[in-house]
C-alpha positions, -999 to +999 in steps of 0.1 A: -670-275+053-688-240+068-722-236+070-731-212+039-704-235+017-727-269+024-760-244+017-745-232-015-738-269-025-773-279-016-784-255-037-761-266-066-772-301-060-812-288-063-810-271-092-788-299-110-762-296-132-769-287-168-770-319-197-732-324-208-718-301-180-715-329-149-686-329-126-670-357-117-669-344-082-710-339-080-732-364-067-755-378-092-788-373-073-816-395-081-848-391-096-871-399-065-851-379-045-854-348-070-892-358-070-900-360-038-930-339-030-914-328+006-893-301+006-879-311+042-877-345+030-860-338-001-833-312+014-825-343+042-820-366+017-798-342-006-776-336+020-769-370+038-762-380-002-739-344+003-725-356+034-719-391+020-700-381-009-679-350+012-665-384+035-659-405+001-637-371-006-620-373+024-616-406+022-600-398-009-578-369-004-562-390+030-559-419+000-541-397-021-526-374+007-510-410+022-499-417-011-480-382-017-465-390+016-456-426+010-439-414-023-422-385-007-412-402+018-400-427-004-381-399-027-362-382+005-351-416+014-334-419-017-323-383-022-307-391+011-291-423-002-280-401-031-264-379-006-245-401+013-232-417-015-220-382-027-206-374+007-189-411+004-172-402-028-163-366-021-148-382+013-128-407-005-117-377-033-112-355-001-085-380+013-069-390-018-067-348-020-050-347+018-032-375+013-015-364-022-012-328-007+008-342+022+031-361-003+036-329-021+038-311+008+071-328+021+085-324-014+079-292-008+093-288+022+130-308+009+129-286-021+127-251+000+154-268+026+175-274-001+168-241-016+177-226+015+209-243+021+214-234-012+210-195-009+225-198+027+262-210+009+258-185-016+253-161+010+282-172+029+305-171-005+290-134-010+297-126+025+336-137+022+340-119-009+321-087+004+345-089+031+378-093+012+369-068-009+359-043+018+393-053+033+410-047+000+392-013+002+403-001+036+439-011+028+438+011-005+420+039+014+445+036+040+479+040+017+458+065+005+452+089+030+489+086+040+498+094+007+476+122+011+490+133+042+526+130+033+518+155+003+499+180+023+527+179+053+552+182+021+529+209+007+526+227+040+563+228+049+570+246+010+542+271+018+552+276+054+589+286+035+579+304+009+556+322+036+589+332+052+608+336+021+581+365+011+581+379+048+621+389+043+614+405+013+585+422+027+604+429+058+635+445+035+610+464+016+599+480+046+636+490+058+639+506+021+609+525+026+614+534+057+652+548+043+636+566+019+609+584+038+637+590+057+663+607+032+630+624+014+620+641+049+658+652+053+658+665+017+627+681+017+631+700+049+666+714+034+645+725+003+619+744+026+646+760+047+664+771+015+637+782+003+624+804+028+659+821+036+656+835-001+622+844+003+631+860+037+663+882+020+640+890-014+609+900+009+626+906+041+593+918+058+572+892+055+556+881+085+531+858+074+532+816+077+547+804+045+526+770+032+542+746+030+543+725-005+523+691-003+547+661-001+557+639-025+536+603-027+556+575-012+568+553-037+539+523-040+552+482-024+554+459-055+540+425-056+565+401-041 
């Protein structure tokens, strides 16, 4: 305790503690001392009885503090009992748990082999029948195209002959045409040279060129 906290107590102790107002933790001080004519005497005497009952306080708080740790102590020993006991049981749930999670975990490795053998046949049985079919396929596509090929070899050969079919006609058209330009040229240059030896004894001095008429349109190539 500091200095000015023992003064202030002394002071407390002198001037006593009003009648129905003691404290279980204040000295009772007795009447010779509270009577004693010297001050010095008096103060000495008030705080030895201070000093006496600060040690029983002491003495009391390590009581009590011993006690708090005798009883904590006592309490952590069995919270720690308590929580190995716990640990014990969650141990014990912890391998029942590993053990039934291996059990279940080999059934369910045998049910995903099986599974897998499973899907691995049905793959195989797809597969064949993929590949049959796909065979099927290319044998149809095959016929097919040759099918295909015979009609456009068929279809080429009738155009390539009606192609030359239409190029004689063409080709006689032409010699007709040609005849006819021909056998117009020949007429129409008679005409002209008729003509002008009549204009020439009508109008015998005429020296100017005569025009000659425009010619007549060809006749137009039908449509084979």
């Amino acid at each position: 305790m500091s200095d000015s906290g023992m003064k202030g107590r002394v002071k407390g102790l002198l001037a006593g503690a009003p009648p129905g107002k003691e404290s279980p933790d204040q000295p009772v001080i007795p009447s010779e001392v509270l009577n004693d004519p010297n001050p010095q005497r008096q103060a000495l005497q008030v705080l030895t009885l201070a000093q006496r009952t600060a040690d029983e306080h002491i003495a009391g708080a390590h009581r009590q503090a011993d006690k708090i740790f005798a009883d904590a102590r006592a309490a952590a020993e069995q919270v720690v009992k308590d929580a190995e006991a716990h640990a014990n049981d969650l141990r014990r749930e912890a391998d029942k748990s590993l053990a039934d999670a291996h059990t279940n975990g080999a059934r369910i490795a045998r049910d995903a082999q099986a599974k897998a053998d499973e899907a691995r046949r049905s793959a195989d049985e797809i597969l064949a029948d993929a590949r049959a079919k796909a065979e099927e396929v290319a044998k149809d596509a095959q016929a097919n195209a040759d099918e295909l090929q015979h009609q456009a070899q068929q279809r080429y050969q009738d155009v390539v002959g009606s192609l030359a079919a239409r190029r004689e006609a063409l080709q006689q058209q032409i010699e007709a045409l040609e005849k006819f330009d021909r056998e117009y040229r020949s007429r129409l240059q008679t005409f002209m040279q008729s003509q002008l030896r009549a204009l020439w004894v009508e109008q015998p001095h005429v020296t100017d060129e005569v025009e000659l008429p425009e010619p007549v349109p060809l006749p137009t190539q039908r449509s084979a």
